[in-house]
C-alpha positions as semicolon CSV with decimal commas, in nm:
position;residue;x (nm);y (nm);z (nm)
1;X;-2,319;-2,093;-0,312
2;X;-2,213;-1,748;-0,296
3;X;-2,419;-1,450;-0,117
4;X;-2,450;-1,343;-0,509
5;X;-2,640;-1,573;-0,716
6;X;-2,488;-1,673;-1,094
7;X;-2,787;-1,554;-1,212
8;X;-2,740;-1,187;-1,042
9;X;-2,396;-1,194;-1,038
10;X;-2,389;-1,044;-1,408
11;X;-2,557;-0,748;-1,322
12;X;-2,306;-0,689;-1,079
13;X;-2,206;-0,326;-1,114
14;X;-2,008;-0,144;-0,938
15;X;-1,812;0,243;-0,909
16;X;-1,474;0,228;-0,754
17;X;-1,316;0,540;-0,612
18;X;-1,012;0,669;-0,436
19;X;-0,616;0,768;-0,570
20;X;-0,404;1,054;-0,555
21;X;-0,136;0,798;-0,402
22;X;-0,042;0,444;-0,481
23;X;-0,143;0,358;-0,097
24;X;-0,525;0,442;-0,251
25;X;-0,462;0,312;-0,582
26;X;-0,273;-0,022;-0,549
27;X;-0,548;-0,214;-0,311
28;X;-0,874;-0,052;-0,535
29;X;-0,661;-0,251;-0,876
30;X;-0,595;-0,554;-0,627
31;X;-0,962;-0,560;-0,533
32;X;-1,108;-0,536;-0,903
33;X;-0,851;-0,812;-1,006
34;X;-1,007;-1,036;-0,739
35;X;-1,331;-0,931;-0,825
36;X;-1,282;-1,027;-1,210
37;X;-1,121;-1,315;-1,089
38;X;-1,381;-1,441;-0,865
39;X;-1,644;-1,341;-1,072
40;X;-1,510;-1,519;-1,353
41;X;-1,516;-1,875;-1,214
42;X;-1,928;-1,803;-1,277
43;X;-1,882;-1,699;-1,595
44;X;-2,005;-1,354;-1,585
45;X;-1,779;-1,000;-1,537
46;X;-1,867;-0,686;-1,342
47;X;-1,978;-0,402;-1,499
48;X;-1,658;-0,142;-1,365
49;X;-1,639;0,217;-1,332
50;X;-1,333;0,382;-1,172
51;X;-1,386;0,805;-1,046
52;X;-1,079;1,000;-0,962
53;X;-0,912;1,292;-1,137
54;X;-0,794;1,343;-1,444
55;X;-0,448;1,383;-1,355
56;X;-0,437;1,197;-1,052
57;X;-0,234;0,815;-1,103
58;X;-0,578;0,648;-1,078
59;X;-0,620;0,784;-1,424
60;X;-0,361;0,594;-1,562
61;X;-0,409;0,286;-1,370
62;X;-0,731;0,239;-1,463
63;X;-0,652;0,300;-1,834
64;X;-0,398;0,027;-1,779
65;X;-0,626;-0,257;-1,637
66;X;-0,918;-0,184;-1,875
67;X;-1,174;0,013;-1,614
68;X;-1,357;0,301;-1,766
69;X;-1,279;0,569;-1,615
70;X;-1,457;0,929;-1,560
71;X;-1,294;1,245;-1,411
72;X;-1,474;1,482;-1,173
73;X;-1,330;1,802;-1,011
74;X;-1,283;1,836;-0,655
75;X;-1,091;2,026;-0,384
76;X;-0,877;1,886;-0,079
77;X;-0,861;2,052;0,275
78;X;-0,542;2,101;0,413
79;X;-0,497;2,073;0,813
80;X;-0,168;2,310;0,773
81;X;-0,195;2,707;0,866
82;X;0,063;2,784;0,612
83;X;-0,120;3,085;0,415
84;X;-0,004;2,890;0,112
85;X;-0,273;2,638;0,230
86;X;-0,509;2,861;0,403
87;X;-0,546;3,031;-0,003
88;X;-0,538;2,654;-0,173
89;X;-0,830;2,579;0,078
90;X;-0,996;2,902;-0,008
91;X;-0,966;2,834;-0,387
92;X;-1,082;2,418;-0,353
93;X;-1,401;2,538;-0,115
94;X;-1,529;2,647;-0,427
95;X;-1,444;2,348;-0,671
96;X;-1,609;2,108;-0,425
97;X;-1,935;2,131;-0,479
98;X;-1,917;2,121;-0,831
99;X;-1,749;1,772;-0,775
100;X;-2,032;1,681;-0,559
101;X;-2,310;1,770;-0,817
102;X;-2,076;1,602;-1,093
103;X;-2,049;1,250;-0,845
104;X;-2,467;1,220;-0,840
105;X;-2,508;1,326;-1,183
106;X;-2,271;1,001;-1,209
107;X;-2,405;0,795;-0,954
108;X;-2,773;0,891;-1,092
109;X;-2,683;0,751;-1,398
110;X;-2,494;0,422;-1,356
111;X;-2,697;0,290;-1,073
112;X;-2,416;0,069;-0,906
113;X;-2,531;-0,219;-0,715
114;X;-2,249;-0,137;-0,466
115;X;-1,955;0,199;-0,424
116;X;-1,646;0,127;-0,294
117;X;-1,370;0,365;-0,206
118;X;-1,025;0,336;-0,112
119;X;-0,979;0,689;0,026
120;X;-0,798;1,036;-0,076
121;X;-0,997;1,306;-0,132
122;X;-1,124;1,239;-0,431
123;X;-1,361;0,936;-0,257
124;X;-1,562;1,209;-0,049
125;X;-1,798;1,330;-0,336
126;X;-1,871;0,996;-0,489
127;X;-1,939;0,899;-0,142
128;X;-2,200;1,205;-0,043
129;X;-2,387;1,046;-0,380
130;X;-2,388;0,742;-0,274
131;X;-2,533;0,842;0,016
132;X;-2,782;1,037;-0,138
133;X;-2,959;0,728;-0,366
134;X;-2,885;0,508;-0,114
135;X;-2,616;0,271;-0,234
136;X;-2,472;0,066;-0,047
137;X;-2,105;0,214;0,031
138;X;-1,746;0,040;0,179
139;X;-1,503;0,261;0,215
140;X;-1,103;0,090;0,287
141;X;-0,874;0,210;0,513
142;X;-0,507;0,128;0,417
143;X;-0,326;0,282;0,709
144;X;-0,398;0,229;1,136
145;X;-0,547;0,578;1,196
146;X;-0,830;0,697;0,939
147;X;-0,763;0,980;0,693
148;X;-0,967;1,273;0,721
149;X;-1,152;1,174;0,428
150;X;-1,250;0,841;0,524
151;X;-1,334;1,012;0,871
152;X;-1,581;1,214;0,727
153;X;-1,680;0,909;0,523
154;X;-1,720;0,626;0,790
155;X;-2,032;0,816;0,963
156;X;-2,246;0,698;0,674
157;X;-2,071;0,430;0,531
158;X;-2,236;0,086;0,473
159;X;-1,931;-0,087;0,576
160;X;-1,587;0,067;0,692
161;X;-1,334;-0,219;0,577
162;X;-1,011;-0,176;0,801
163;X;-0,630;-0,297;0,792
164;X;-0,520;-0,342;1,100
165;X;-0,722;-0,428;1,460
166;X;-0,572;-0,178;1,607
167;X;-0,783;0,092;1,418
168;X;-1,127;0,031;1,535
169;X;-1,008;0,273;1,799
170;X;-0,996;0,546;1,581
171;X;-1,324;0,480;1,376
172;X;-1,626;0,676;1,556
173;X;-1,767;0,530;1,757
174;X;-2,101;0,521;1,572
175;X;-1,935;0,339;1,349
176;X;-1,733;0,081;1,517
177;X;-2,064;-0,163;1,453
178;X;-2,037;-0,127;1,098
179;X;-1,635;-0,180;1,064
180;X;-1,470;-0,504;0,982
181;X;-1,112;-0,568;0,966
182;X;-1,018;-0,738;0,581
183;X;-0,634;-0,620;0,616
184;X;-0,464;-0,432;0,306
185;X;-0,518;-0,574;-0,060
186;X;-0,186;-0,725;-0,166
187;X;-0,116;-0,824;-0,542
188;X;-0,130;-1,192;-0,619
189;X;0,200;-1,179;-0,761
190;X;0,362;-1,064;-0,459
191;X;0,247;-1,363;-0,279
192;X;0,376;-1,602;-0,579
193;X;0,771;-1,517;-0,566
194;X;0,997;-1,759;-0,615
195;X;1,318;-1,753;-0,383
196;X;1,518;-1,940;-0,630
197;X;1,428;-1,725;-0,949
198;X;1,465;-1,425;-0,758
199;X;1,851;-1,565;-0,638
200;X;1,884;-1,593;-1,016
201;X;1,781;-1,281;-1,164
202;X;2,087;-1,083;-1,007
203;X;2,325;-1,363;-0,964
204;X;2,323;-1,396;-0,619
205;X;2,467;-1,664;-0,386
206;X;2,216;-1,866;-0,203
207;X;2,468;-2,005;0,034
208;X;2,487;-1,565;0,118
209;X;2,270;-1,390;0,286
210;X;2,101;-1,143;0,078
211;X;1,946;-0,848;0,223
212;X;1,712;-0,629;-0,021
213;X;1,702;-0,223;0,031
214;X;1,425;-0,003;-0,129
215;X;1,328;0,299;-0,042
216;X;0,988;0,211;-0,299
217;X;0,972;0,280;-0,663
218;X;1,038;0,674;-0,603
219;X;1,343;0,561;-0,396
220;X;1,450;0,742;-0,040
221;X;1,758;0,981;-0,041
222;X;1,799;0,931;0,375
223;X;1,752;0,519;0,311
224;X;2,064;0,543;0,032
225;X;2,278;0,738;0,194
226;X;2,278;0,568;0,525
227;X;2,349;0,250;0,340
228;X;2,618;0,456;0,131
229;X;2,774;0,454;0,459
230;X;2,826;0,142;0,550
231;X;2,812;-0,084;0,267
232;X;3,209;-0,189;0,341
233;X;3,095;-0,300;0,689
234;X;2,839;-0,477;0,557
235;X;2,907;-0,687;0,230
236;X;3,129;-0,905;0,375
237;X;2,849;-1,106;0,551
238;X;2,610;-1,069;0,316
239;X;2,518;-0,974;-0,056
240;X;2,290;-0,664;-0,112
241;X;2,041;-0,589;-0,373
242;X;1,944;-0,175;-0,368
243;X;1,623;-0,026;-0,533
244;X;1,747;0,316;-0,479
245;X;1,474;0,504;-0,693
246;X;1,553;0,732;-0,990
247;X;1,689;1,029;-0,870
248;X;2,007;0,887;-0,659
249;X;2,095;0,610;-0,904
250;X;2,407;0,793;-1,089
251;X;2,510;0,903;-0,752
252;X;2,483;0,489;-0,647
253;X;2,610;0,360;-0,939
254;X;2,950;0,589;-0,839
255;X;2,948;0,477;-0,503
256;X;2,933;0,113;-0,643
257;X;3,223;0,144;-0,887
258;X;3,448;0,235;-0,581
259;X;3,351;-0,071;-0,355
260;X;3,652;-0,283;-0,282
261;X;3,723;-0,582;-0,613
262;X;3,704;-0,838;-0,338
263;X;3,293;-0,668;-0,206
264;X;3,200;-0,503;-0,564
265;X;3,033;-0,841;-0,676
266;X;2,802;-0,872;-0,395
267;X;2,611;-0,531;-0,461
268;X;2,343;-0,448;-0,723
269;X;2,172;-0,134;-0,754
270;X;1,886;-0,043;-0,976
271;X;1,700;0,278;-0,988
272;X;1,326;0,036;-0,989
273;X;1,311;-0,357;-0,961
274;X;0,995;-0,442;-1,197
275;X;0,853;-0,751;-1,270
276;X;1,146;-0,977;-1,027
277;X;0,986;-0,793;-0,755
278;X;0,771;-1,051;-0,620
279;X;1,074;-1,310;-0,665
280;X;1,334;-1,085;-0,505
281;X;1,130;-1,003;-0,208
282;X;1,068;-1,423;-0,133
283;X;1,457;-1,449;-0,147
284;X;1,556;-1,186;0,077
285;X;1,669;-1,330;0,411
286;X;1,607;-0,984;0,547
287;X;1,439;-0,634;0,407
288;X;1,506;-0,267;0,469
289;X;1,244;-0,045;0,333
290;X;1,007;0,252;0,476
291;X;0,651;0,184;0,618
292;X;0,419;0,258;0,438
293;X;0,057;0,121;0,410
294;X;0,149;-0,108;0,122
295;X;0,492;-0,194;0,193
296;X;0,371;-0,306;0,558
297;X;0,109;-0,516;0,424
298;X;0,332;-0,697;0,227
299;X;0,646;-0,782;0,438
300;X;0,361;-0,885;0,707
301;X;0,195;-1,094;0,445
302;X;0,514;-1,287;0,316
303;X;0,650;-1,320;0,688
304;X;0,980;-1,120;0,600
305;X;1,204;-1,011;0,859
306;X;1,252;-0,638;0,830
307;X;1,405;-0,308;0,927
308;X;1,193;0,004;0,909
309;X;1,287;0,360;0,860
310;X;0,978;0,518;0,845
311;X;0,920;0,831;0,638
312;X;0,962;1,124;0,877
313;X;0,710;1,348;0,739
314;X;0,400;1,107;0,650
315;X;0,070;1,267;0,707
316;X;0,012;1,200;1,055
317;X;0,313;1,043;1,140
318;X;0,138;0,737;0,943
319;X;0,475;0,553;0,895
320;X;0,584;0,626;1,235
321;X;0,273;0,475;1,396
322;X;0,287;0,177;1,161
323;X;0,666;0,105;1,240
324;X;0,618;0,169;1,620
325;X;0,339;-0,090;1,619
326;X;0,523;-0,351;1,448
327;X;0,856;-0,315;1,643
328;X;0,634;-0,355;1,965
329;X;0,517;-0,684;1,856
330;X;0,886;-0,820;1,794
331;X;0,822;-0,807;1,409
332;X;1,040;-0,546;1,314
333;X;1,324;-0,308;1,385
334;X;1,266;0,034;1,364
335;X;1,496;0,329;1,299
336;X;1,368;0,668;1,300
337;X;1,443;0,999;1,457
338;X;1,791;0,970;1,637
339;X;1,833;0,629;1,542
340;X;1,804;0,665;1,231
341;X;2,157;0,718;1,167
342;X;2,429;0,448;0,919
343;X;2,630;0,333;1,225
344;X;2,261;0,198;1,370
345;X;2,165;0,033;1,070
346;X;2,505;-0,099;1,011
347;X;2,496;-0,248;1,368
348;X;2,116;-0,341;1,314
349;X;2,218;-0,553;0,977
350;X;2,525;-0,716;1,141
351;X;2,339;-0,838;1,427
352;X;2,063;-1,028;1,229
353;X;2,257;-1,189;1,024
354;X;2,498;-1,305;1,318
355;X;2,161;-1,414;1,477
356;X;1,971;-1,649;1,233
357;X;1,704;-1,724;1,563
358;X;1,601;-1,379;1,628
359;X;1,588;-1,337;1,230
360;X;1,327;-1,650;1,223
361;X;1,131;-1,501;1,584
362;X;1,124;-1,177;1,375
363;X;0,992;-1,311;1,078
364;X;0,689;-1,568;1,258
365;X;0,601;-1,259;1,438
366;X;0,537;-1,054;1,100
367;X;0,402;-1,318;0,956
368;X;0,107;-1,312;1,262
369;X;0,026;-0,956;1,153
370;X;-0,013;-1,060;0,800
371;X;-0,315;-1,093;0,584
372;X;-0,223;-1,227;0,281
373;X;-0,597;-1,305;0,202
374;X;-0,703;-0,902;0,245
375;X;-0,821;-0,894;-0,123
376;X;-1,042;-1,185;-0,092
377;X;-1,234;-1,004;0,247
378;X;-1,257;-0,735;0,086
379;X;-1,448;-0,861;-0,233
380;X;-1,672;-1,073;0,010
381;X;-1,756;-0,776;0,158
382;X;-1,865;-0,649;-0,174
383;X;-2,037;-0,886;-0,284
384;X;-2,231;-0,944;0,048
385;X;-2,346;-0,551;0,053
386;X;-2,450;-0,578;-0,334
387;X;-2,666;-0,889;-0,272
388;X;-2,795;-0,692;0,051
389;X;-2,882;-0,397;-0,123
């Protein structure tokens, strides 16, 4: 019997908050997917309502999976000393409390059973209202250290829902107590590939390794042009599908035309990879990508071996930290700084796929960082602080 009882479990309602990125976004749609989901084997639905900003991509996200959603204003504080950011801090001191007084006018009137944020600026009002009536509040922490945001945030949080073990050092420490790690929402689809459909959708070879490069759906100009580089040294060991974002793929699609006849067949490049995602990334043999939040959780989740070139200017060093950890642990190679450079990467490709044992070691060790059930903690945890409050 779950904590929530069918016959409570239709007044289930709940505000969801957080965006500005997809790293906040993504895991808040996962969770209310589950949520439906889970709700829905007791015949009942919850009663949703998403709070971001109007232009923010939360907007349209929610739109998209059917959550009502409401603006509010608010302001973000920058950590730079640039004077462009010392005046955009200036200018947002004043727009935040009239987000605050517009998040418990909202609160005050839906009277959630339960808040739960995903972080970004945009969480921190809706979270000072919760606070204020006394709703029980989760806030989720994609990423190993905590945003500012959810910083603020975790000192009066109900429950502070982490990704990775490693970040319960960096929650205060009044709030350690309170913190549970859930790992990173992943969408179900990801975990549902199919190797052989996702061999079929480009024509690959299965009896060749394939190696998959994205830089995500933007794309990353240092990712394609280190693989610009060495694509000759390369294809003739293995096949290579390239998500190389919008921007770079006329520049790509030159760069394929001039590939040797005899290598030209064994490279595909698209500016996004949509719906075959979740296929594509099951029958890559090995995956070059950045670190973020997301991406991490997913490789880790599907058990992929991978090579990392984190984002050099993440907030915090976020993708940095992320990679370092993983390539610690023997579940990844990382390339940043120095090493990031095409002759490493070449060298880096070349020797997995000479060495199918370490590619296997690399990919079991992911695999023991994963947590492809994230979604389902999280909505436990949900559930468990609406029945408790």
């Amino acid at each position: 019997m779950s904590l929530y009882s069918a016959s409570h479990l239709h007044r289930l309602r709940m505000i969801v908050t957080g965006g500005g990125t997809g790293g906040h976004t993504y895991p808040a749609l996962t969770t209310i997917s589950t949520l439906r989901a889970r709700l829905a084997e007791s015949g009942t639905e919850p009663e949703l309502l998403w709070v971001g900003v109007q232009n923010g991509l939360e907007a349209k996200i929610a739109t998209r999976a059917g959550v009502p959603f409401r603006a509010i204003v608010t302001g973000k504080l920058r950590r730079s000393t640039n004077p462009r950011d010392l005046l955009r801090n200036f200018v947002d001191a004043f727009r935040i409390p009239f987000g605050v007084l517009q998040a418990v006018a909202i609160v005050g009137r839906t009277k959630p059973a339960v808040v739960l944020s995903t972080g970004g600026y945009v969480s921190v009002p809706i979270g000072l209202a919760a606070r204020l009536f006394g709703v029980p509040y989760l806030l989720h922490e994609q990423t190993l250290s905590l945003g500012l945001a959810n910083r603020i945030l975790a000192r009066f949080a109900t429950r502070v829902l982490l990704s990775h073990e490693s970040s319960l050092d960096h929650v205060p420490a009044r709030a350690r107590s309170r913190s549970v790690v859930t790992g990173n929402p992943i969408r179900s689809e990801i975990l549902a590939g199919d190797r052989a459909k996702g061999l079929a959708a480009f024509g690959l070879d299965p009896a060749v390794p394939f190696v998959l490069v994205t830089g995500g759906a933007t794309g990353a100009r240092q990712v394609n042009q280190m693989l610009t580089a060495v694509l000759p040294d390369i294809l003739p060991y293995c096949q290579v599908v390239h998500q190389c974002g919008s921007l770079d793929i006329a520049e790509m699609r030159q760069v394929a035309a001039g590939l040797p006849p005899a290598l030209a067949h064994r490279y595909r490049v698209l500016d996004f990879i949509h719906e075959e995602m979740a296929d594509v990334l099951a029958a890559a043999d090995i995956v070059v990508a950045r670190s973020g939040a997301g991406t991490v959780a997913e490789l880790t989740a599907l058990g992929k071996t991978c090579v990392l070139v984190p984002y050099p200017y993440s907030a915090g060093g976020e993708q940095r930290i992320a990679a370092r950890t993983l390539a610690a642990k023997g579940a990844a190679i990382m390339l940043d700084g120095d090493e990031a450079t095409p002759d490493r990467l070449r060298d880096t490709i070349r020797g997995l796929l000479a060495n199918p044992a370490h590619r296997v070691a690399m990919a079991r060790a992911a695999a023991e960082h994963g947590r492809p059930d994230a979604a389902d903690r999280v909505v436990a945890e949900v559930l468990a602080a609406a029945a408790r409050g």
